[in-house]
N, C-alpha and C positions, 0 to 999 in steps of 0.2 A: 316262128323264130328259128333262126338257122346257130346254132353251137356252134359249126364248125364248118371249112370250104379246105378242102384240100386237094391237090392236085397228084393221080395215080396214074404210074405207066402201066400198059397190058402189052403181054406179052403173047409171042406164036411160036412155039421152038426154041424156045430162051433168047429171041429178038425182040425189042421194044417196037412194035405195028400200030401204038395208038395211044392217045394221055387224053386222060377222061380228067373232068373236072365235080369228085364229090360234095355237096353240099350236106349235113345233116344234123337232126332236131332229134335228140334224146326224150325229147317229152312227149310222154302215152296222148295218144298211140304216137309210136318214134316213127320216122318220116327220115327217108333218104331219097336224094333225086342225083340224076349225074347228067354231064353236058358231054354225049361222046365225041369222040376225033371229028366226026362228020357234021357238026352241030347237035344231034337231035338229043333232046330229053326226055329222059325217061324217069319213072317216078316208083316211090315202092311205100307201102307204108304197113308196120305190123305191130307185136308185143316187142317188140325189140331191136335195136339199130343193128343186130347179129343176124336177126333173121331178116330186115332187110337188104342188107347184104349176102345173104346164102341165095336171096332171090336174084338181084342182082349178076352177083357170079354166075349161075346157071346163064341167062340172058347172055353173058361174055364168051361163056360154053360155047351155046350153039353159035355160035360166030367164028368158035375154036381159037379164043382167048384165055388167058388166067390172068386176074388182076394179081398186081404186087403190092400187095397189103399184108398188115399182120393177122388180121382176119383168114388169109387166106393159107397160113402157114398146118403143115399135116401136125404140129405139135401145138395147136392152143383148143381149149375146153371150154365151154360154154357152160356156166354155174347159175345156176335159178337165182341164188342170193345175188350175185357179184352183176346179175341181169335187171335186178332188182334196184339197185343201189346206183347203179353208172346207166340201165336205161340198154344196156345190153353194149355200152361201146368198147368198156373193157373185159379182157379174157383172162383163165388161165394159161401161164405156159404146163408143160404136161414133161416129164423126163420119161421117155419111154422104156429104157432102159433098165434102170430105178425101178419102174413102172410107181412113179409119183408124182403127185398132181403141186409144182410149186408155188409157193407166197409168190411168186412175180407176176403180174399181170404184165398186160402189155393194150396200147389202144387198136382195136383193130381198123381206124386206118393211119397207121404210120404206115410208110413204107417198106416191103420190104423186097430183099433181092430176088430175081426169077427164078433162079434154083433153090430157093425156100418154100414158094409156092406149089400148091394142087389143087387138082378138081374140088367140086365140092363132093364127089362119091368117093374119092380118095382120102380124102379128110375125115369124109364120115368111118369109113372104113380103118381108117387107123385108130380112130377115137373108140370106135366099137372093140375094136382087138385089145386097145391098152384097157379098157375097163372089161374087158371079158364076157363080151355081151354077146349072143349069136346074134345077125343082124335078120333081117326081113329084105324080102326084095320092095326096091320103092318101084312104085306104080305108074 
């Protein structure tokens, strides 16, 4: 059963290069699939509609894309409860400045602007620094 079909621009240098068509099913195991610019689809499925979108992202990477989602923004948090409860489709936002984590979630896929978005090692890497975590190199 599909929750939700939204339609995301991706971005190359803060130019819209492509509009992908998300589909996605919050229910374990969560299931996201996308219909990219070119037809093809591609599928992901994990514990969470967040981490299949981290998978996702990576895939838009090597093509040297960033989708504009709020998933993809360097300021929202991924909460085991709040993963728990929505199936991983909402976030926290995170004040980094503050350095505190806010009551506002947000769905990570609305849209959002292309200078909102990063990588996903850029994301991790900032989420790592606001909670004060040394990180690990990934593999």
């Amino acid at each position: 059963m599909v929750d939700a079909v939204v339609t995301l621009e991706c971005v190359q240098g803060g130019e819209v290069v492509e509009v992908v068509t998300v589909m996605a099913d919050n229910v374990s195991p969560c299931q996201l699939a996308a219909v990219r610019g070119n037809g093809a689809t591609v599928a992901y499925s994990g514990h969470s509609l967040f981490a299949c979108l981290l998978e996702f992202r990576k895939d838009l990477e090597r093509d040297g894309l960033l989708l504009c989602c709020q998933g993809a923004r360097r300021d929202v948090v991924n909460s085991g409860m709040q993963s728990q409860m929505s199936g991983g489709r909402l976030v926290y936002t995170v004040d980094m400045g503050a350095r505190r984590v806010n009551d506002e979630t947000v769905d990570i896929l609305a849209p959002a602007r292309p200078e909102d978005v990063v990588t996903v090692a850029q994301q991790r890497a900032a989420i790592f620094a606001f909670f004060g975590i040394h990180d690990r190199p990934l593999g």
